[in-house]
C-alpha positions in Angstrom: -7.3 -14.8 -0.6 -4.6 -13.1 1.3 -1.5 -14.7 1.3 0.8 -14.0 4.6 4.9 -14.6 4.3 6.7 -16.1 7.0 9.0 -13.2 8.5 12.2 -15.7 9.5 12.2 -17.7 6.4 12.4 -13.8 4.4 15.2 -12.7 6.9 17.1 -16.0 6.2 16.2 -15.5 2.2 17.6 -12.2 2.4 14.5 -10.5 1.0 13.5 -7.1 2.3 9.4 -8.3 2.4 7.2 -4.9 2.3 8.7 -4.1 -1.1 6.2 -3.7 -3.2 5.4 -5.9 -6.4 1.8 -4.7 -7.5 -0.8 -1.9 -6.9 -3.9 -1.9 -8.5 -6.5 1.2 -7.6 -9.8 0.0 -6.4 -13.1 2.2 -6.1 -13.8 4.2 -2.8 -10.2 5.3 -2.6 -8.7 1.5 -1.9 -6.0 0.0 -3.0 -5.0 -3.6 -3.8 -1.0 -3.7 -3.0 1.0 -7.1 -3.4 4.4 -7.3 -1.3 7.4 -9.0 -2.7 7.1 -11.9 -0.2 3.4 -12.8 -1.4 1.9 -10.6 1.3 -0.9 -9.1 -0.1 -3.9 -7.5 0.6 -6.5 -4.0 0.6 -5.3 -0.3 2.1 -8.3 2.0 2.4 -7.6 5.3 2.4 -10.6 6.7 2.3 -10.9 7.8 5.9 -7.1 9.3 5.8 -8.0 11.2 2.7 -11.9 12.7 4.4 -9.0 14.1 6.7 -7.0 17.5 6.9 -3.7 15.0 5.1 -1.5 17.4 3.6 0.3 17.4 0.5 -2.3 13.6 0.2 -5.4 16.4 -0.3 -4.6 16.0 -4.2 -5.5 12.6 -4.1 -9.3 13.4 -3.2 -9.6 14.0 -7.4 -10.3 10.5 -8.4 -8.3 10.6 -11.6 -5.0 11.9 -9.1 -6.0 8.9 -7.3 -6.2 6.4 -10.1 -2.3 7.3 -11.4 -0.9 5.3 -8.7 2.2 3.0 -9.8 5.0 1.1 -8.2 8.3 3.0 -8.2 10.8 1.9 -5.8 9.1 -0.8 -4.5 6.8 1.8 -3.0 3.2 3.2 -3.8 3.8 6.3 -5.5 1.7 9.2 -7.2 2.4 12.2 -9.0 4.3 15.0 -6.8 6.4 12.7 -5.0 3.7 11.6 -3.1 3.9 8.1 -1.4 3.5 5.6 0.9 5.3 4.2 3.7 5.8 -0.2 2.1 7.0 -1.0 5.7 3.7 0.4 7.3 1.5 -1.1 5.1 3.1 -5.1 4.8 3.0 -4.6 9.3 -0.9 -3.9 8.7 -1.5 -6.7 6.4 -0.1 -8.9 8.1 -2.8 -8.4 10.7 -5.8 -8.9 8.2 -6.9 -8.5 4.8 -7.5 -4.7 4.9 -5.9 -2.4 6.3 -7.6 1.4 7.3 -5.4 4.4 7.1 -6.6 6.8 9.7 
């Protein structure tokens, strides 16, 4: 079930909300990622990765991919490698999954 925080009651809280609590690596290059405001929610990257992505090429190895951690309050890998929070809590706000192209 994906959980959706209210945006004025976090602003009034004081709480930055796409700072990330929780990411769990899921087959088929997803991820499950869990804001600090409850947001929460699946990012597929499997598209963004079939694609010319840069330094995010290393993350086609499946074990690469697997390594992913919280540091920061951000999704992080090996490298310095990671993801914009912000992006991703705007996306899943949306809907439960969110597609990187």
């Amino acid at each position: 079930m994906r959980t959706i925080a209210d945006a004025k009651q976090n602003q009034a809280a004081g709480i930055t909300p796409w700072l990330v609590t929780k990411v769990n690596a899921l087959p088929t290059f997803k991820l499950f990622v869990q804001f600090v405001d409850g947001t929460e929610g699946i990012v597929d990257m499997a598209k963004f990765l079939n694609r010319d992505c840069g330094v995010f090429k290393a993350l086609r190895d499946t074990t690469a991919f697997m390594s992913v951690h919280v540091e920061g309050g951000a999704v992080t890998w090996e490298n310095e490698l990671d993801l914009a929070p912000d992006r991703m809590h705007s996306e899943l706000q949306k809907g439960d999954t969110y597609v990187m192209q």
